[in-house]
PyMOL Python script that loads the backbone (N, CA, C, O; Angstrom):
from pymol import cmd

cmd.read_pdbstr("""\
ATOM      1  N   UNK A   1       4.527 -12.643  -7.239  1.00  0.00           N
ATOM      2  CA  UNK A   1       5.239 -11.508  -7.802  1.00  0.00           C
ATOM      3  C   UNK A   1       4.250 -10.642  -8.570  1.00  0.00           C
ATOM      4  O   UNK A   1       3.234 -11.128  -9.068  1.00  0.00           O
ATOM      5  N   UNK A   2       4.576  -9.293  -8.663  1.00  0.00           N
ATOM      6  CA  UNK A   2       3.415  -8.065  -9.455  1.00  0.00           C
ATOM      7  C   UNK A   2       3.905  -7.767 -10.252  1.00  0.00           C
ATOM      8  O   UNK A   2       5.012  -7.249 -10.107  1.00  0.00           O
ATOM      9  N   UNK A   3       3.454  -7.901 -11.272  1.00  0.00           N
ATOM     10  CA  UNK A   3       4.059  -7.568 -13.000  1.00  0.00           C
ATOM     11  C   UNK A   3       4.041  -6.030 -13.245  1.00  0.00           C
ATOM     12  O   UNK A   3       2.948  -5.529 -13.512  1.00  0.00           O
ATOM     13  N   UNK A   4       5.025  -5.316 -13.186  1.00  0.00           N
ATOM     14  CA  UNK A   4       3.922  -3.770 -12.894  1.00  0.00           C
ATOM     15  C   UNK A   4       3.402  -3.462 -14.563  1.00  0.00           C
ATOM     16  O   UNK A   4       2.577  -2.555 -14.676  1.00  0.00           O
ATOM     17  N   UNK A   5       3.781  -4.066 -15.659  1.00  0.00           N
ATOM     18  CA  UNK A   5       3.275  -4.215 -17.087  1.00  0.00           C
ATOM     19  C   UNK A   5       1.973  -4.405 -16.806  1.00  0.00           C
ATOM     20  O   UNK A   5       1.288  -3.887 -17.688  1.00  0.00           O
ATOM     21  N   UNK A   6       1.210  -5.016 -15.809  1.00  0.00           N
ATOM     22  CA  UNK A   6       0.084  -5.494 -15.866  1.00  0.00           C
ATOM     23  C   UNK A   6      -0.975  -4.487 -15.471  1.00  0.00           C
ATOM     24  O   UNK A   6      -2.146  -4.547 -15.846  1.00  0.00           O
ATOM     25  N   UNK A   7      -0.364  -3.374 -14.527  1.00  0.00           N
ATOM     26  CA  UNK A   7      -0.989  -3.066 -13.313  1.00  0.00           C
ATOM     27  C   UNK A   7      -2.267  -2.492 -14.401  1.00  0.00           C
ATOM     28  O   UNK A   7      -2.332  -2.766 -15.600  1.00  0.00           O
ATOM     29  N   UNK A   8      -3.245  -1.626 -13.620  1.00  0.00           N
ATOM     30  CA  UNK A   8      -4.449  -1.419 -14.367  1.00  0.00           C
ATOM     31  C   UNK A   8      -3.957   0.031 -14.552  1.00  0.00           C
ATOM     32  O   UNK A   8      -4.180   0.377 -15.712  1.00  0.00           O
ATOM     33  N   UNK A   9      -3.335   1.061 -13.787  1.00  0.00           N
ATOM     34  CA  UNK A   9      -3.251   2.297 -14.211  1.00  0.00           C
ATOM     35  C   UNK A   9      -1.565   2.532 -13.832  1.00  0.00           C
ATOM     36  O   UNK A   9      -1.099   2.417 -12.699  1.00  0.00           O
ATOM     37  N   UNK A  10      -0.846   2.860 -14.977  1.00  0.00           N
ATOM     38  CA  UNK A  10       0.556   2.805 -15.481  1.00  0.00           C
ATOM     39  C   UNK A  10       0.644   3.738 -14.439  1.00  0.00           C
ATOM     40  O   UNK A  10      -0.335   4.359 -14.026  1.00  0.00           O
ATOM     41  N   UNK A  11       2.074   3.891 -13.888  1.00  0.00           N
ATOM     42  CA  UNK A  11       3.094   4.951 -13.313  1.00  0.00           C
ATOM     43  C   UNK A  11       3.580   5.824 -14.053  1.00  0.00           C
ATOM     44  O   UNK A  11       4.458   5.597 -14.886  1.00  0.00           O
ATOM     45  N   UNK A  12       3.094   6.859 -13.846  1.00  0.00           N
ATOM     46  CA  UNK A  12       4.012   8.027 -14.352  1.00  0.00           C
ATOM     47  C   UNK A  12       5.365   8.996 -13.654  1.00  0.00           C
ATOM     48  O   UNK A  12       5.453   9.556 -12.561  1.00  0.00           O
ATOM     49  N   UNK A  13       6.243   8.911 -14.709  1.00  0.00           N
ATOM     50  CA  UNK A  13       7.748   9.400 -14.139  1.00  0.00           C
ATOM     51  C   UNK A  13       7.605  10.544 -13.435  1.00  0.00           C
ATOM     52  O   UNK A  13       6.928  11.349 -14.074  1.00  0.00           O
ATOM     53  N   UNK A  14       7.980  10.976 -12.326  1.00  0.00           N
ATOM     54  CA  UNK A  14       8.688  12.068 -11.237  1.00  0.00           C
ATOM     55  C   UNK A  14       6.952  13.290 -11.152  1.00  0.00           C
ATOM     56  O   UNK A  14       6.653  14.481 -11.232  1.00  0.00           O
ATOM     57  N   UNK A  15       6.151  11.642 -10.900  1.00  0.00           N
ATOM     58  CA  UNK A  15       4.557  12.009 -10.078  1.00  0.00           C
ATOM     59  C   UNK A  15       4.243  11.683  -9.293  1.00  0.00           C
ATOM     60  O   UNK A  15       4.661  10.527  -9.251  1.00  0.00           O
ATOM     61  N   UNK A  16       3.445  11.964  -8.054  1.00  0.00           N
ATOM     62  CA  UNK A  16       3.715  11.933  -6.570  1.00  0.00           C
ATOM     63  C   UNK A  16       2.267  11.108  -6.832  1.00  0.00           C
ATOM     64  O   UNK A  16       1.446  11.583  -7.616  1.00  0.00           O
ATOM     65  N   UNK A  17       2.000   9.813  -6.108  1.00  0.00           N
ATOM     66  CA  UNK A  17       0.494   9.138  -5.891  1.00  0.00           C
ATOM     67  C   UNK A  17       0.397   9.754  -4.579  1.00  0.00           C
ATOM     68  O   UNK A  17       1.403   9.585  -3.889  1.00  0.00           O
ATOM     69  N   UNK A  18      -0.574  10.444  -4.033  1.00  0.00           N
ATOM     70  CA  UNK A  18      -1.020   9.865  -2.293  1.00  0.00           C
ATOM     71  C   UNK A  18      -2.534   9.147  -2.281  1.00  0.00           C
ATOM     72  O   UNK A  18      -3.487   9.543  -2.952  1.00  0.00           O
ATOM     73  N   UNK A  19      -2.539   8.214  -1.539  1.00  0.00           N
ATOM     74  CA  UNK A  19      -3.879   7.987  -1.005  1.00  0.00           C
ATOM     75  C   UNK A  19      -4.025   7.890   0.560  1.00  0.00           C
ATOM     76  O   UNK A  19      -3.334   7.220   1.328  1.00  0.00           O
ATOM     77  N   UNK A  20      -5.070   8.702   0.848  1.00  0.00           N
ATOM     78  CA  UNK A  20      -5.529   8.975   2.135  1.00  0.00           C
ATOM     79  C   UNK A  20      -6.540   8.078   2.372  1.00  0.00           C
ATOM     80  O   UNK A  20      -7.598   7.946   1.757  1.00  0.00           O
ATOM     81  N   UNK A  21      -5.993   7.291   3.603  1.00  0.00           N
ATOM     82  CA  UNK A  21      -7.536   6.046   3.838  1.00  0.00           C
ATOM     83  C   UNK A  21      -7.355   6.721   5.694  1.00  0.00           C
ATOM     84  O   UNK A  21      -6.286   6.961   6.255  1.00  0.00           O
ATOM     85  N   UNK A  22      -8.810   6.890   6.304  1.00  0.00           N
ATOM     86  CA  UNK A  22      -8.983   6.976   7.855  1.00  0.00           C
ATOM     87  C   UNK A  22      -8.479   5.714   8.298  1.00  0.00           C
ATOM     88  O   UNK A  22      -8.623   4.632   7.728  1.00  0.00           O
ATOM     89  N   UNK A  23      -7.954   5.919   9.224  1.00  0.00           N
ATOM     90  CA  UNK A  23      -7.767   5.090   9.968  1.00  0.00           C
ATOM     91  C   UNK A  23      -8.757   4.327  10.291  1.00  0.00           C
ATOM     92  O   UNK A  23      -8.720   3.122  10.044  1.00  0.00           O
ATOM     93  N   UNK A  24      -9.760   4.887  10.871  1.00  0.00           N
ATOM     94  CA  UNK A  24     -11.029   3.835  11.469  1.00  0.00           C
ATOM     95  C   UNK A  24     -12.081   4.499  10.705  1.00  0.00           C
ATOM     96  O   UNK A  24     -12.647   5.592  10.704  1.00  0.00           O
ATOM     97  N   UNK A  25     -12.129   2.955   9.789  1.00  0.00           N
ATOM     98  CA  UNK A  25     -13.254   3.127   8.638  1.00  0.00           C
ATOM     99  C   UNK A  25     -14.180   2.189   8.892  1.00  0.00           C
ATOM    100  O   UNK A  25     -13.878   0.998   8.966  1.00  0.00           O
ATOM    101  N   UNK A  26     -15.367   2.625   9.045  1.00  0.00           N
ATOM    102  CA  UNK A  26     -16.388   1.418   9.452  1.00  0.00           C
ATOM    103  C   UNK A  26     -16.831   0.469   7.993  1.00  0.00           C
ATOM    104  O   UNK A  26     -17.282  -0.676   7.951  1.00  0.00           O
ATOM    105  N   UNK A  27     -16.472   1.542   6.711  1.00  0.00           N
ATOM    106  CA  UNK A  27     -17.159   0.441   5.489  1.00  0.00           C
ATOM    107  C   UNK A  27     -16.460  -0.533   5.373  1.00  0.00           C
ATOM    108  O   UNK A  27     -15.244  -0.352   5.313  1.00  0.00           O
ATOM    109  N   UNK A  28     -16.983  -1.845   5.304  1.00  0.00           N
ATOM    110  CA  UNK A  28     -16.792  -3.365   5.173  1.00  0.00           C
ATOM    111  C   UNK A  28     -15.366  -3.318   3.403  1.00  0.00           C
ATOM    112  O   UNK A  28     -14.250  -3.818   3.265  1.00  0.00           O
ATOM    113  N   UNK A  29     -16.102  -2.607   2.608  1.00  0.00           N
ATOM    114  CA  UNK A  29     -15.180  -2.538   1.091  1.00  0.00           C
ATOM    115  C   UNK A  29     -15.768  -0.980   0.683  1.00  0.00           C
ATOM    116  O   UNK A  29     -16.851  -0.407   0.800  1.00  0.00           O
ATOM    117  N   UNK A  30     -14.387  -0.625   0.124  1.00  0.00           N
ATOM    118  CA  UNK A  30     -14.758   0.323  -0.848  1.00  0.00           C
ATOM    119  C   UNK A  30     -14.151   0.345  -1.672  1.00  0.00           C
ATOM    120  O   UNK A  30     -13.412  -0.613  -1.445  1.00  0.00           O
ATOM    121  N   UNK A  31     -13.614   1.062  -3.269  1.00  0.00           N
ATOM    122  CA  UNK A  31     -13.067   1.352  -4.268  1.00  0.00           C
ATOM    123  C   UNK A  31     -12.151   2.519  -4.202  1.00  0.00           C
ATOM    124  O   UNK A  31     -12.738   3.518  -3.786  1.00  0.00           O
ATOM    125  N   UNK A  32     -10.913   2.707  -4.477  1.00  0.00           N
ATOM    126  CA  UNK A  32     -10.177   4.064  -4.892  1.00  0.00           C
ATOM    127  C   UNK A  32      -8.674   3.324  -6.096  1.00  0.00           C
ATOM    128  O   UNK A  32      -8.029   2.288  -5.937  1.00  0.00           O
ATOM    129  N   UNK A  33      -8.570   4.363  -7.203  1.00  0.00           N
ATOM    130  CA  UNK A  33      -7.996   4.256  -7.854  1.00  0.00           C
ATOM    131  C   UNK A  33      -7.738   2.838  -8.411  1.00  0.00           C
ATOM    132  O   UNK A  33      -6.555   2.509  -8.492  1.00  0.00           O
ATOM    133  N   UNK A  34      -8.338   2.273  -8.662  1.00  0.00           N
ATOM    134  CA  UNK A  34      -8.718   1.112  -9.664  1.00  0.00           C
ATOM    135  C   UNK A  34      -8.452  -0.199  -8.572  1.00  0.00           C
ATOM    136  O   UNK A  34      -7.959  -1.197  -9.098  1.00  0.00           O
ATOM    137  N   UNK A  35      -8.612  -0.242  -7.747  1.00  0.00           N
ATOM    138  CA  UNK A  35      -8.736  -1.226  -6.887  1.00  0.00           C
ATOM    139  C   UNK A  35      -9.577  -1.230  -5.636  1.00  0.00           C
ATOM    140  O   UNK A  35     -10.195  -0.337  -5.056  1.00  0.00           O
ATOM    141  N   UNK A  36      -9.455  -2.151  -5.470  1.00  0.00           N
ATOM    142  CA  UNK A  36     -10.427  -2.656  -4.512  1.00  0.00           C
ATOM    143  C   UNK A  36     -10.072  -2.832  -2.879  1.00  0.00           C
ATOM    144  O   UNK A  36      -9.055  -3.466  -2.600  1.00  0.00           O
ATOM    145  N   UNK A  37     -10.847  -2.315  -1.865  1.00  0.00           N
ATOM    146  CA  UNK A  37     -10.277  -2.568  -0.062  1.00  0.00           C
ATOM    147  C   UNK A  37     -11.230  -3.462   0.142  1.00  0.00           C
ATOM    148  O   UNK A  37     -12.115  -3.910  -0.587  1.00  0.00           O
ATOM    149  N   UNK A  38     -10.734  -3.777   1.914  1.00  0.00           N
ATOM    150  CA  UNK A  38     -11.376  -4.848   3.110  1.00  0.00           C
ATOM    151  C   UNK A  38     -10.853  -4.285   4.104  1.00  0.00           C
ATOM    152  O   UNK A  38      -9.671  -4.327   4.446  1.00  0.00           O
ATOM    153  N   UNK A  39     -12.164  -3.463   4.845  1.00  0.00           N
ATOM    154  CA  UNK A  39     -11.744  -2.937   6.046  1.00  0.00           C
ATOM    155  C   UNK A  39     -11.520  -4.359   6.900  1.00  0.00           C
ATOM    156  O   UNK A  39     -12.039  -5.447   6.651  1.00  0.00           O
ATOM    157  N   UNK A  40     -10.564  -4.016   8.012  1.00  0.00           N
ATOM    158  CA  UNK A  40     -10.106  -5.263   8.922  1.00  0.00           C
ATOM    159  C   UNK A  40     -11.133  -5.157  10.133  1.00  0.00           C
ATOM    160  O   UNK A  40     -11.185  -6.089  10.936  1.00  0.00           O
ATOM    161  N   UNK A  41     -11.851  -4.179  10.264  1.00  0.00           N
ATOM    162  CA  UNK A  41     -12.995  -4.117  11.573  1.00  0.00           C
ATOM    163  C   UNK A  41     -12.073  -3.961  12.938  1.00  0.00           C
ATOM    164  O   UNK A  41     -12.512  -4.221  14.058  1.00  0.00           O
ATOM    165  N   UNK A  42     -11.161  -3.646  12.760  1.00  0.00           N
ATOM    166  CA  UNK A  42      -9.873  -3.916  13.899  1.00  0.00           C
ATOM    167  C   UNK A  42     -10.235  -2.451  14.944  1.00  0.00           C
ATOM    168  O   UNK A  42     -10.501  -1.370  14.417  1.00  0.00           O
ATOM    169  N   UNK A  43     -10.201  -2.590  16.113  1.00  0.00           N
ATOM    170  CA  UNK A  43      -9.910  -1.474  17.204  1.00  0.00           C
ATOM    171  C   UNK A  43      -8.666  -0.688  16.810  1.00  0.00           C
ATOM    172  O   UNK A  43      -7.597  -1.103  16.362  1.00  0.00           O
ATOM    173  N   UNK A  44      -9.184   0.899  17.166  1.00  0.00           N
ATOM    174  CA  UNK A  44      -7.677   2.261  16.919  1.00  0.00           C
ATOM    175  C   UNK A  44      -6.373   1.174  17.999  1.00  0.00           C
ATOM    176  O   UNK A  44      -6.390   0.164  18.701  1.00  0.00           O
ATOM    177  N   UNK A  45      -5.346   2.256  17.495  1.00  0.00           N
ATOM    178  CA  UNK A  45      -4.088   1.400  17.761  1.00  0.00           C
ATOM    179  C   UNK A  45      -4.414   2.827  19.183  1.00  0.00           C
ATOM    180  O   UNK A  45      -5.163   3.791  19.023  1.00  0.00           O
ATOM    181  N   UNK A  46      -3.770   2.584  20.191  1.00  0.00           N
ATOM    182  CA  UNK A  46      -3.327   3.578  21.000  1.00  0.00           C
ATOM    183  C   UNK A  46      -2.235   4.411  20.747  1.00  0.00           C
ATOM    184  O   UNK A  46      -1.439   3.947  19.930  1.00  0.00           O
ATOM    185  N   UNK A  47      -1.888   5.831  21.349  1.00  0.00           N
ATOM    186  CA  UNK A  47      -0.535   6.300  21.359  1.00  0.00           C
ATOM    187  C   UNK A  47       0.227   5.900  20.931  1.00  0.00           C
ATOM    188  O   UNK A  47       0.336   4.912  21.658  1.00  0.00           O
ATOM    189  N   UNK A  48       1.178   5.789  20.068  1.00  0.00           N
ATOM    190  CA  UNK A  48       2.597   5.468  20.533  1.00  0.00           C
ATOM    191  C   UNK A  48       3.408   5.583  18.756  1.00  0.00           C
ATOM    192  O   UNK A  48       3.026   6.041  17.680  1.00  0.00           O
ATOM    193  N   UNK A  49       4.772   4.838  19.277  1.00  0.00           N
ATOM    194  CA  UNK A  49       5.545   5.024  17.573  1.00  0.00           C
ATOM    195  C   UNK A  49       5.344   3.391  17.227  1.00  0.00           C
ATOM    196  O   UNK A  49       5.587   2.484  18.023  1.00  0.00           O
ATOM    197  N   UNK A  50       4.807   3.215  15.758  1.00  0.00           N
ATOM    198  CA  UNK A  50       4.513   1.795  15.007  1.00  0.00           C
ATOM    199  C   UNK A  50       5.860   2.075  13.808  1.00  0.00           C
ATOM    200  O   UNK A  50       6.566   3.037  13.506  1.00  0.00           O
ATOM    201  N   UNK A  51       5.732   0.697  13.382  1.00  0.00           N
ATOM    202  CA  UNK A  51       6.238   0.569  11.966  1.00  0.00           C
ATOM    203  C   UNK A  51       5.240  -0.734  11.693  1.00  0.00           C
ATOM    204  O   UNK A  51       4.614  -1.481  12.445  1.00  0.00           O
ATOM    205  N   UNK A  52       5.442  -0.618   9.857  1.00  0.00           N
ATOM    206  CA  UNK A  52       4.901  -1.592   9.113  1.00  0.00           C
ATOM    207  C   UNK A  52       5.715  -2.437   8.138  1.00  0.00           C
ATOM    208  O   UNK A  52       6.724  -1.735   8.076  1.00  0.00           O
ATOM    209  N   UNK A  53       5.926  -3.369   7.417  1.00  0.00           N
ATOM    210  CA  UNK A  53       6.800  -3.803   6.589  1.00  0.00           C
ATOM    211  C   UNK A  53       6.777  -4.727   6.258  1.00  0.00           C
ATOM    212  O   UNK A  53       6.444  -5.663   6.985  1.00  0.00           O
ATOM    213  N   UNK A  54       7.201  -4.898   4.723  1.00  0.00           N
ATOM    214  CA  UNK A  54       6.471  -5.980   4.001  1.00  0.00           C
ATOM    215  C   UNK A  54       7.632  -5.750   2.980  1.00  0.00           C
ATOM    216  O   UNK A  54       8.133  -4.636   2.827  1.00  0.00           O
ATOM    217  N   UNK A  55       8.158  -7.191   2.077  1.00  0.00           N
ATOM    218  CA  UNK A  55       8.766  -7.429   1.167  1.00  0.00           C
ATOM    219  C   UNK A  55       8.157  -8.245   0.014  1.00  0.00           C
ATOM    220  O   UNK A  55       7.288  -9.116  -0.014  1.00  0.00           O
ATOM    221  N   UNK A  56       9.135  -7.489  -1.198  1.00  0.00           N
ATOM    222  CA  UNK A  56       8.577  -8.213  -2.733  1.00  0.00           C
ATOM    223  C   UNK A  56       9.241  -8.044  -4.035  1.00  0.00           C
ATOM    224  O   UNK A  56      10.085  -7.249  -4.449  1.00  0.00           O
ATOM    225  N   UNK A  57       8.703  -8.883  -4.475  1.00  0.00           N
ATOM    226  CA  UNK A  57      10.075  -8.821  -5.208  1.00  0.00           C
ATOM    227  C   UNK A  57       9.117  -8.434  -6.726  1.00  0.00           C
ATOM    228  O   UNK A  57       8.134  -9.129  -6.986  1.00  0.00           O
ATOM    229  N   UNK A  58       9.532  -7.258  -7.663  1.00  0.00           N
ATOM    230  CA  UNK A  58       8.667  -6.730  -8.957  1.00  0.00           C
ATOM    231  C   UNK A  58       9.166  -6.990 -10.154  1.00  0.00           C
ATOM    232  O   UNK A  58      10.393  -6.972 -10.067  1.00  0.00           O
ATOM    233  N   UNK A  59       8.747  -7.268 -11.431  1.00  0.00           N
ATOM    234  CA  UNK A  59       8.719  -7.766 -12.463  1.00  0.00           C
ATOM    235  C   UNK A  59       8.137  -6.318 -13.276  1.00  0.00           C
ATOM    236  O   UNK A  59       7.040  -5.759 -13.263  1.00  0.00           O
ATOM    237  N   UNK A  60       9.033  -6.113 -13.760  1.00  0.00           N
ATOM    238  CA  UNK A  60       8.672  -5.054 -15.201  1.00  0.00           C
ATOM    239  C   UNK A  60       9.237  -5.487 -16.609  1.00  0.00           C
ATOM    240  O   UNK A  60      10.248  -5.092 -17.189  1.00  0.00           O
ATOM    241  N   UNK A  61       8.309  -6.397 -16.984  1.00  0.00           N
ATOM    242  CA  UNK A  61       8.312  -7.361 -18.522  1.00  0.00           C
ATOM    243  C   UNK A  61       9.779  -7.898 -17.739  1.00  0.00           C
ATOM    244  O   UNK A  61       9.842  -7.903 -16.509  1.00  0.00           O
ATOM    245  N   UNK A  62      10.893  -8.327 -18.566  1.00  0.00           N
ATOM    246  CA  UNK A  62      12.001  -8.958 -18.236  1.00  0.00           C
ATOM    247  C   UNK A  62      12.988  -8.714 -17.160  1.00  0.00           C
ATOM    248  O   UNK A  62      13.842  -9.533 -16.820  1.00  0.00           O
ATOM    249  N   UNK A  63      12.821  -7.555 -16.651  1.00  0.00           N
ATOM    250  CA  UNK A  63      13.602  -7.111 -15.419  1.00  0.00           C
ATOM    251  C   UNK A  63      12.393  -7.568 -14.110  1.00  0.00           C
ATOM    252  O   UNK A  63      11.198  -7.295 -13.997  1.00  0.00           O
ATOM    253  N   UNK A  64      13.428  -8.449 -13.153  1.00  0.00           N
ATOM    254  CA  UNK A  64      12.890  -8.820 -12.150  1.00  0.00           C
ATOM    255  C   UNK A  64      13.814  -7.894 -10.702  1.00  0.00           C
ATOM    256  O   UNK A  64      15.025  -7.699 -10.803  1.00  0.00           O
ATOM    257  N   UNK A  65      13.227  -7.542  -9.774  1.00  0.00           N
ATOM    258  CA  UNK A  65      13.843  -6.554  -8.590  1.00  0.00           C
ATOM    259  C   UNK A  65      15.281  -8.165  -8.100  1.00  0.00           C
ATOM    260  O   UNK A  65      15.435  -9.277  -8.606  1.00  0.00           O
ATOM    261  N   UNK A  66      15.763  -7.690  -7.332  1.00  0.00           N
ATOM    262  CA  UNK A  66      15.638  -8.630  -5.809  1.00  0.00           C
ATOM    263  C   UNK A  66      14.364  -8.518  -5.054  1.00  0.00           C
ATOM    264  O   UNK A  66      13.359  -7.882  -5.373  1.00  0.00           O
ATOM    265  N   UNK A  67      14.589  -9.297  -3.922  1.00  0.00           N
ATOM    266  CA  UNK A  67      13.594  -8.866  -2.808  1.00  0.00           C
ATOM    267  C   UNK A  67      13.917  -7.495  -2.101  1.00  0.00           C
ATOM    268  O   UNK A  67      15.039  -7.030  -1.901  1.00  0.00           O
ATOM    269  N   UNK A  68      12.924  -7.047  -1.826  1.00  0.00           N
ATOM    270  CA  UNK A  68      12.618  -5.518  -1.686  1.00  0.00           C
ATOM    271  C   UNK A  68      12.197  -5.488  -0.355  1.00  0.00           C
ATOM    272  O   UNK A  68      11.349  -6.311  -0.010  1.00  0.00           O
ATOM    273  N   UNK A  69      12.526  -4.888   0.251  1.00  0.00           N
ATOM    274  CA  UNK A  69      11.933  -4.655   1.871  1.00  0.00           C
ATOM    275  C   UNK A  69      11.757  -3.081   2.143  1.00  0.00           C
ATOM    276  O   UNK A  69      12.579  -2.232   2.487  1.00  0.00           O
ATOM    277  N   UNK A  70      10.297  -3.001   1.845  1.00  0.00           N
ATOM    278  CA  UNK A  70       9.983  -1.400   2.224  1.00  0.00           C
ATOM    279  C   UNK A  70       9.458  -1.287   4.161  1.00  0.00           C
ATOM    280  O   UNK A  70       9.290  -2.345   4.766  1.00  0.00           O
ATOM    281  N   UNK A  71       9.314  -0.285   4.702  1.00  0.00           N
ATOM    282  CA  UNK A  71       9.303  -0.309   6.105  1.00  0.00           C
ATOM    283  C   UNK A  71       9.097   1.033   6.421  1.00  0.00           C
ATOM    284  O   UNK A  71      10.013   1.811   6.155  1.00  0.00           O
ATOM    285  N   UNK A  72       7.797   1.580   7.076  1.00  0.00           N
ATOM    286  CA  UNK A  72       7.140   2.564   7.155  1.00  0.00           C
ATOM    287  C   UNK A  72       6.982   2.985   8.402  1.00  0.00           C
ATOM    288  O   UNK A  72       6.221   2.319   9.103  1.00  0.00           O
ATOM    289  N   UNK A  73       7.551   4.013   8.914  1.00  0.00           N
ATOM    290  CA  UNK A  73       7.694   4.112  10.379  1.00  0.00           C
ATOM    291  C   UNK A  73       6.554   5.549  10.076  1.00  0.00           C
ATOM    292  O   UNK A  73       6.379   6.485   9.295  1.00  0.00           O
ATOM    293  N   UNK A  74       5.930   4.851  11.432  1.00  0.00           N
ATOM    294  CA  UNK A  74       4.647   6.125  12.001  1.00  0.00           C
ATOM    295  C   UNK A  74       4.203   5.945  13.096  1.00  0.00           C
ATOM    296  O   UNK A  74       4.293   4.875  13.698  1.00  0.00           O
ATOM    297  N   UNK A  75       3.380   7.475  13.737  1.00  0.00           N
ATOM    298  CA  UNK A  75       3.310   7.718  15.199  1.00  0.00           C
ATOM    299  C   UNK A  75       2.108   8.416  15.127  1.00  0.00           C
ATOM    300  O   UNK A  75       1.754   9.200  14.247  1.00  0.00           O
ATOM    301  N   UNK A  76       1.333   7.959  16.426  1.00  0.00           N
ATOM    302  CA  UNK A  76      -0.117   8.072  16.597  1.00  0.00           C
ATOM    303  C   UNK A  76       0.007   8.868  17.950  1.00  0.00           C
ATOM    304  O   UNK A  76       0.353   8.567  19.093  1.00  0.00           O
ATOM    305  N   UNK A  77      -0.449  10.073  17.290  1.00  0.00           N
ATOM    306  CA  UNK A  77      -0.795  11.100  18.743  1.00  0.00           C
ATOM    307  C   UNK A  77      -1.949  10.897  19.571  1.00  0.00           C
ATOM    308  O   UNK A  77      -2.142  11.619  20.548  1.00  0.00           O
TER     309      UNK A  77
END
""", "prot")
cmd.dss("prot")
cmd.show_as("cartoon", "prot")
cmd.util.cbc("prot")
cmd.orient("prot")
């Protein structure tokens, strides 16, 4: 579980984050916004429509979520 009390750089109310990562990144690790990557070395996906999705459940000091299921639908021209 992610404490978001913990995180290293707080959320601010009704502010938009984006981070832009390439798709096909040859660096092994790099740094953005207080954390740390691991490129996967993985081959481009071909054409087509993907989704991604992953569940979790968040902790802000005494309030705990349910489990959370976010799910990110995207398409590669």
């Amino acid at each position: 579980m992610f404490d978001i009390g913990q995180a290293a750089m707080p959320l601010v109310v009704n502010y938009t984050y984006t981070l832009s990562v390439p798709w096909k990144d040859d660096r092994e690790s790099w740094d953005a916004l207080y954390h740390s990557f691991k490129g996967l070395s993985r081959d481009m996906l071909p054409k087509g429509k993907y989704f991604t999705e992953f569940s979790h459940q968040f902790s802000f000091g005494s309030i705990r979520t349910d489990l959370l299921t976010f799910r990110i639908n995207f398409q590669i021209d």
